[in-house]
C-alpha positions as CSV (number, residue, x, y, z in Angstrom):
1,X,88.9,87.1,99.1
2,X,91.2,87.3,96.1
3,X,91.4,90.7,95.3
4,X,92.9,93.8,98.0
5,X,91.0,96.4,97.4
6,X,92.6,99.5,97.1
7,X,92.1,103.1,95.7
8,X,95.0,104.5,93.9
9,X,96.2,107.9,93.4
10,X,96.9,108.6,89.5
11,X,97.6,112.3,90.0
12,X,100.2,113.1,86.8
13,X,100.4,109.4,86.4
14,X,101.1,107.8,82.6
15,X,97.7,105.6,82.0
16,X,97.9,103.7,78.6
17,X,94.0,103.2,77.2
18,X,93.9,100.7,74.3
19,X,90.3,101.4,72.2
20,X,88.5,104.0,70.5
21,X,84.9,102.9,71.5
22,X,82.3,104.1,74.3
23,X,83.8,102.0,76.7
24,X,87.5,103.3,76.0
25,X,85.5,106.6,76.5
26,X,84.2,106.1,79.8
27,X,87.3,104.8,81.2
28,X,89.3,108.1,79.7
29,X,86.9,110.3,81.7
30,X,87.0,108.2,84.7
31,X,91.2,108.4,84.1
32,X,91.1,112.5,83.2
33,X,88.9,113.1,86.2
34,X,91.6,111.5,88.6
35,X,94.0,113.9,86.9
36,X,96.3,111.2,84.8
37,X,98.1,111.3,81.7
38,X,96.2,109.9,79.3
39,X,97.8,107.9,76.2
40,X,95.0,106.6,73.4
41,X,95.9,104.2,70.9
42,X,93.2,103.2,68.7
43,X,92.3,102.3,64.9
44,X,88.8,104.7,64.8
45,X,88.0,107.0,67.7
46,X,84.4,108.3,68.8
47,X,84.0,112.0,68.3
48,X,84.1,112.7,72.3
49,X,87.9,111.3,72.3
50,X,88.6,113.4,69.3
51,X,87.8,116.4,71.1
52,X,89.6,115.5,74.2
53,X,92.6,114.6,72.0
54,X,91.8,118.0,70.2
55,X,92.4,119.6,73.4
56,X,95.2,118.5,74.5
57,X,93.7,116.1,77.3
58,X,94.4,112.9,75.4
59,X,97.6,112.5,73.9
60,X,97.1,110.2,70.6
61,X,99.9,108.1,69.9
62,X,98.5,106.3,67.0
63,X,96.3,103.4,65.3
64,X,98.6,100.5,66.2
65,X,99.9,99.6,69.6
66,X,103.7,98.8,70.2
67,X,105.1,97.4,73.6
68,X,107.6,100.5,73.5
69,X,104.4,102.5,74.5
70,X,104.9,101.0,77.8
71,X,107.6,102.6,78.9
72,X,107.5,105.0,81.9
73,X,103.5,103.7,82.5
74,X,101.6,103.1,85.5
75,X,98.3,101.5,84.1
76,X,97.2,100.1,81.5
77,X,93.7,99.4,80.2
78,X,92.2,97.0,77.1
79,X,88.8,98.1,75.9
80,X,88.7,96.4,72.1
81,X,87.3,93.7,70.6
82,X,90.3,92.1,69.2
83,X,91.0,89.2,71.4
84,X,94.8,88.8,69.7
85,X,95.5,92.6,70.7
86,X,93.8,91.9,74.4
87,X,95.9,88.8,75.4
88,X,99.0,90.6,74.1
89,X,98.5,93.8,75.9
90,X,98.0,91.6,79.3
91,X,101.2,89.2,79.0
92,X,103.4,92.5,78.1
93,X,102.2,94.7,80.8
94,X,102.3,91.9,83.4
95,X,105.8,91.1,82.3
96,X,106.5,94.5,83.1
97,X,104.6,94.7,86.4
98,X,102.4,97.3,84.9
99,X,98.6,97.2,86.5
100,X,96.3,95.7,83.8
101,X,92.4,95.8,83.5
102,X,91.5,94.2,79.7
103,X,87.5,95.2,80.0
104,X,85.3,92.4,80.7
105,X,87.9,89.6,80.7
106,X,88.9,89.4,84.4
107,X,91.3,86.5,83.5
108,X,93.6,88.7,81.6
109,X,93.6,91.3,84.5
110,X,96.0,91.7,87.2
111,X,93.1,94.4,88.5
112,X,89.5,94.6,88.5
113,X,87.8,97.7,88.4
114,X,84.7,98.3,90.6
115,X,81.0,99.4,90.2
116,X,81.2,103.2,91.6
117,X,79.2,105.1,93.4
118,X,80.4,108.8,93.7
119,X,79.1,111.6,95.5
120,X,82.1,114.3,95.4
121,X,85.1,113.1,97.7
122,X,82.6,110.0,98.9
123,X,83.1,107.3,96.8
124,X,81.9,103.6,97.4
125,X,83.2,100.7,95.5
126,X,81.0,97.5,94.5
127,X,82.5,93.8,93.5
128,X,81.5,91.2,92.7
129,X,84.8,89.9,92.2
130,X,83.9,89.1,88.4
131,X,81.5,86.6,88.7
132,X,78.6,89.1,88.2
133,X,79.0,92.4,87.1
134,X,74.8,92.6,86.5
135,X,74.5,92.5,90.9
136,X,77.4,94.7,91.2
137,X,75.0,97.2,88.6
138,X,72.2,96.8,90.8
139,X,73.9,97.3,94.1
140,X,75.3,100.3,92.4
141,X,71.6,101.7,91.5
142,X,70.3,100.9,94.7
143,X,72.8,103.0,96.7
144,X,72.6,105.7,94.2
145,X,69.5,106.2,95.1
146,X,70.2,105.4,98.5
147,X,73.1,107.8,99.0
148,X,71.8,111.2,97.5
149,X,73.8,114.3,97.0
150,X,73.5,115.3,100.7
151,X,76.4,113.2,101.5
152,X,78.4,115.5,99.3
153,X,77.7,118.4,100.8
154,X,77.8,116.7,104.1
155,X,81.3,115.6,103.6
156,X,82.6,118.8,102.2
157,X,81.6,120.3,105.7
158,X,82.8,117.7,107.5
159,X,86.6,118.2,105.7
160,X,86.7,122.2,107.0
161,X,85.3,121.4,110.5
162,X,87.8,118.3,110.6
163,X,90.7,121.3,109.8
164,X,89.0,124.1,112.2
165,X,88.9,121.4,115.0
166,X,92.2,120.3,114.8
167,X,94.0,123.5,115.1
168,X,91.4,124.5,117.7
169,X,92.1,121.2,120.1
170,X,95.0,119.6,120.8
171,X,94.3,116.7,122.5
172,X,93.1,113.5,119.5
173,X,90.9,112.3,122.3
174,X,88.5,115.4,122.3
175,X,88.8,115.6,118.7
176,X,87.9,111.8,118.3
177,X,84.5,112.2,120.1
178,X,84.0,115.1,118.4
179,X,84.1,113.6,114.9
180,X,81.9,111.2,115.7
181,X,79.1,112.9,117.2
182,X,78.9,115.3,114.3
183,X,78.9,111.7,111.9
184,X,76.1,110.5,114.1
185,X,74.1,113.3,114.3
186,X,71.3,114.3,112.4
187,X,73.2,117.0,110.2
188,X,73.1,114.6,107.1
189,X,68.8,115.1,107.4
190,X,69.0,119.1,107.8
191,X,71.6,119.4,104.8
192,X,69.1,117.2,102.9
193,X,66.3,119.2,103.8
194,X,68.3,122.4,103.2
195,X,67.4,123.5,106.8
196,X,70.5,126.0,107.4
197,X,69.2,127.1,110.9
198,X,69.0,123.4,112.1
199,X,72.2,122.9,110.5
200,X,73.8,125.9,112.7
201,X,71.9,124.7,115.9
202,X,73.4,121.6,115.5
203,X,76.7,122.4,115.2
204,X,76.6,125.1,117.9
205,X,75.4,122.1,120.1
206,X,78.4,119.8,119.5
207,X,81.5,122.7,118.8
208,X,80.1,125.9,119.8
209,X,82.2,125.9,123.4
210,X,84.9,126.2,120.6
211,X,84.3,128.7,117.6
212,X,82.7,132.1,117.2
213,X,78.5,131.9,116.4
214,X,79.6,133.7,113.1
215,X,82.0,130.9,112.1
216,X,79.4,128.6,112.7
217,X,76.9,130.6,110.4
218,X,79.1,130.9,108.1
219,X,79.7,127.1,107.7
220,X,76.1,126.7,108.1
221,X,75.3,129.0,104.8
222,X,78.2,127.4,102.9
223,X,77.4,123.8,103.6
224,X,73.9,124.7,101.8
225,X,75.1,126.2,98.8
């Protein structure tokens, strides 16, 4: 395995994109959504960049790139066509130990970004390790489908009862086998069938020694909305 896979945090991070096209675009929204800084330089920009930059969630620094924008930057990524502009980008940013993904040219990386599937806070990562990004799309389809929106909603429940339970019980024991029946029960197949009364049986079944019946209600009724 050549590449450690890892998933970063880029919370208020500087992230340097290099492109103006629809694939600069996607990896801007992929960037904003993670909450980074966002620096764009680019030659033409699509109209959805314009707009970010219009509202202040893109900071523009200008048509031509210069290696003093990589000061004080935690990523860096290449999505144009000019091959000249590409190499350079890579060799500067690796010389500075800045992470460097140049789109589609894994040779000039020092990361490789992964096919995603996301559902909320679940988020499953596909690769291929470059030498075929067309499986990694078709894995990613196939668990799209396989993987529905449930899982969101599942997981979002499964984040407050993880905080309810451990300031109820002490001992990381208890709390272990508790975790793990409510993953292996069959809560994921009554939130996906919207069934809130299963839901609450279910949980009364596996916690209720420990919380109030209106607690669990309540997290029933919320884990549906």
């Amino acid at each position: 395995m050549r590449y450690y896979p890892v998933f970063l945090d880029l919370n208020g991070k500087n992230c340097l994109v290099v492109g103006g096209g629809q694939v600069a675009w996607r990896k801007v929204q992929r960037l904003l959504t993670c909450g980074a800084k966002v620096y764009l330089v680019a030659k033409e920009v699509l109209p959805d960049l314009q707009k970010a930059i219009n509202d202040q969630r893109v900071v523009y620094l200008g048509t031509e790139y210069k290696q003093e924008f990589l000061q004080n930057t935690f990523l860096v990524i290449g999505a144009t066509d000019d091959e000249a502009l590409n190499a350079r980008l890579s060799k500067e940013a690796n010389e500075a130990n800045i992470l460097c993904n140049i789109v589609d040219q894994p040779e000039k990386c020092n990361f490789i970004v992964p096919s995603l599937v996301v559902k909320g806070d679940l988020i499953i990562a596909i690769s291929t390790g470059g030498k075929s990004p067309a499986l990694a799309k078709r894995l990613r389809l196939e668990m799209d489908k396989q993987f529905g929106e449930e899982y969101t909603v599942f997981l979002n429940l499964l984040g407050r009862l993880r905080e309810m339970i451990k300031k109820q019980i002490e001992g990381q024991k208890e709390r272990q086998v508790i975790f793990e029946k409510l993953v292996y029960s069959d809560l994921i197949n009554y939130i996906k069938n919207k069934d809130w009364q299963a839901v609450k049986q279910c949980l009364k079944e596996i916690i209720g020694k420990y919380f109030k019946e209106t607690e669990l209600e309540t997290l029933s009724k919320d884990s549906l909305l």
